[in-house]
C-alpha positions as CSV (number, residue, x, y, z in Angstrom):
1,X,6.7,133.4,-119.5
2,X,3.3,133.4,-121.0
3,X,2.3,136.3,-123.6
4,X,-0.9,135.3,-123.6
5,X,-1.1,135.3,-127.4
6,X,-2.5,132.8,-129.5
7,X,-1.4,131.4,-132.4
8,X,-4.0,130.8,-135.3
9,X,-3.1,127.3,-135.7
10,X,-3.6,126.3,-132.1
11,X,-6.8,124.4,-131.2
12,X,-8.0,126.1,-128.7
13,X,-8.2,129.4,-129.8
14,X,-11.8,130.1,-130.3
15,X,-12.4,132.0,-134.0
16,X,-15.5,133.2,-135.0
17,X,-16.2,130.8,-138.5
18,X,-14.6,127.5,-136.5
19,X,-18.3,126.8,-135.8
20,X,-19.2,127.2,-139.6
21,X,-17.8,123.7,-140.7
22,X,-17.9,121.9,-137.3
23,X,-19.5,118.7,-137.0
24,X,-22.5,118.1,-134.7
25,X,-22.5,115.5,-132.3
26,X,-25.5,113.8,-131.5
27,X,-26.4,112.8,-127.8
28,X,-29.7,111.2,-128.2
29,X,-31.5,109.0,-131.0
30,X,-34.3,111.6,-130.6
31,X,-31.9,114.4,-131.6
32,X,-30.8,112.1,-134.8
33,X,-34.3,111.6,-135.5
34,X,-35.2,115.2,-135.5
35,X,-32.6,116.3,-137.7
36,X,-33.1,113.8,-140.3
37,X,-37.0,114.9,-140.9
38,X,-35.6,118.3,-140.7
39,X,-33.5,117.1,-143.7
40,X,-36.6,115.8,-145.6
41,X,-38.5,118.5,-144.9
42,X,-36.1,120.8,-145.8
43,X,-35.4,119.0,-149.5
44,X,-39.0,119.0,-149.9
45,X,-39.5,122.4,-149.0
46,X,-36.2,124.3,-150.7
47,X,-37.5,122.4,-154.1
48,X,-40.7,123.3,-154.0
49,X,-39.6,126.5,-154.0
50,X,-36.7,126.5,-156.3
51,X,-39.5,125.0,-158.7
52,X,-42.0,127.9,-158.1
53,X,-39.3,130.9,-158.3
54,X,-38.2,129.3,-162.2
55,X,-41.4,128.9,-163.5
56,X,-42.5,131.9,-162.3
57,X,-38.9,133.5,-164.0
58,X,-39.0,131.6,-167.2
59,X,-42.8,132.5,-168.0
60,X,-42.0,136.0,-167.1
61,X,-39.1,135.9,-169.7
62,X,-41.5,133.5,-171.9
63,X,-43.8,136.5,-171.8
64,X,-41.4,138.5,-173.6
65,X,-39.6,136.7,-176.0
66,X,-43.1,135.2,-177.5
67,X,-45.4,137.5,-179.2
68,X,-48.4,136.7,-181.1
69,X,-46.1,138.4,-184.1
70,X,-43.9,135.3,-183.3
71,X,-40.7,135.1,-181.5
72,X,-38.5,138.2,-180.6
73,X,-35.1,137.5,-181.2
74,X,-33.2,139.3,-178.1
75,X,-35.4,138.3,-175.7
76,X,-35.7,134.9,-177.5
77,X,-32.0,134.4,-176.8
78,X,-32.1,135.4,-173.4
79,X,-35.0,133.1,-172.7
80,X,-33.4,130.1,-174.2
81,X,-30.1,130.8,-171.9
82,X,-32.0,131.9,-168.6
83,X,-34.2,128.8,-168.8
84,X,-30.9,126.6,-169.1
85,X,-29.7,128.3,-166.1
86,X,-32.8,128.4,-163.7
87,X,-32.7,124.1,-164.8
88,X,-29.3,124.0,-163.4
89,X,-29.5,126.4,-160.2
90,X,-31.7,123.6,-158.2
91,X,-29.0,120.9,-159.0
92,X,-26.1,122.8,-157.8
93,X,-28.1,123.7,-154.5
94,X,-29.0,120.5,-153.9
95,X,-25.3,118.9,-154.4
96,X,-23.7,121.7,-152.7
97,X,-26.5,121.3,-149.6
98,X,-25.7,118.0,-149.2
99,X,-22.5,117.9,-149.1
100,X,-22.2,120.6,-146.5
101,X,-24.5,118.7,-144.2
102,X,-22.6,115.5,-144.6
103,X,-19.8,117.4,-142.7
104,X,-21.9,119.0,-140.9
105,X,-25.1,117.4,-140.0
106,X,-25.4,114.1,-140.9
107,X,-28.5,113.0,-140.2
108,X,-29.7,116.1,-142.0
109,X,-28.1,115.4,-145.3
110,X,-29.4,111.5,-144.9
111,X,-32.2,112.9,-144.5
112,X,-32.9,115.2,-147.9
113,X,-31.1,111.5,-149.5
114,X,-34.1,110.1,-148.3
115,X,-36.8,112.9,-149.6
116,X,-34.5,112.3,-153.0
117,X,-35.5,108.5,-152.8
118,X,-38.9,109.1,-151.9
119,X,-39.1,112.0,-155.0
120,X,-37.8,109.6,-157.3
121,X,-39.8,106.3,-156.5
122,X,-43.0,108.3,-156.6
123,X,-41.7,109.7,-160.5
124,X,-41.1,105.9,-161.2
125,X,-44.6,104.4,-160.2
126,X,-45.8,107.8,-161.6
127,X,-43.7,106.7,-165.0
128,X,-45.0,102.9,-165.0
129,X,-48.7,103.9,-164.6
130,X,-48.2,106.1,-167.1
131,X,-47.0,103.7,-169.8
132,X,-49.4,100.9,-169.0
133,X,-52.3,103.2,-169.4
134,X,-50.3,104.4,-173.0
135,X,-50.6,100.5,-173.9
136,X,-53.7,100.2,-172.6
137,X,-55.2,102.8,-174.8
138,X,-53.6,101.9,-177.7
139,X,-54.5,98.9,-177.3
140,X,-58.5,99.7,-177.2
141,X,-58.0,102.5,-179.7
142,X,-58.5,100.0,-182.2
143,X,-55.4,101.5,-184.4
């Protein structure tokens, strides 16, 4: 005889957060492609922001622990710790993101690995350029 009751364990019950951690099956390569440039654009669009909202905090704290009079100690502690902490916040959203999609939505969390790849090959071209101009203008400086 039948109860009708469930147990928790059994896979067929439907729960409300099974869908939280549930990974998502892709039909098409059009649904795979649209999920990873929602994964760049989301990388490039969460860290542009993340970089905007601590800059905007740390010169608002910046404001207050610098005074012309010179630094004010309280505020000049609290400015040194926040500032340590708002460098750290975009890290640990990024990791933790990441690794939620990879269970979750792949293609998504390949990807913001992409926009990652794409970030950090610009910030090396960016970081070669930089240094050959460095050379070249010490070298015609005449030091």
């Amino acid at each position: 005889m039948d109860t009708g009751n469930k147990s928790p364990f059994d896979s067929n019950s439907n729960r409300q957060g099974s869908n939280l951690f549930k990974q998502k099956t892709y039909e098409t390569s059009a649904e795979k492609k649209k999920d990873f440039w929602r994964g760049f654009g989301l990388w490039w669009g969460l860290n542009i922001l993340l970089a905007l909202c601590s800059w905007g905090l740390t010169a608002l704290v910046y404001s207050f622990a610098i005074t012309p009079d010179g630094p004010v100690t309280p505020y000049y502690d609290i400015y040194s710790n926040l500032s340590c902490i708002l460098g750290t916040i975009p890290l640990v959203i990024n990791i933790g993101l990441m690794i939620y999609l990879a269970f979750t939505r792949s293609q998504m969390a390949l990807g913001m690995l992409a926009a990652f790849g794409v970030a950090l090959f610009i910030t090396i071209c960016l970081g070669v350029i930089f240094t050959v101009w460095c050379f070249y203008a010490l070298g015609n400086s005449g030091l």
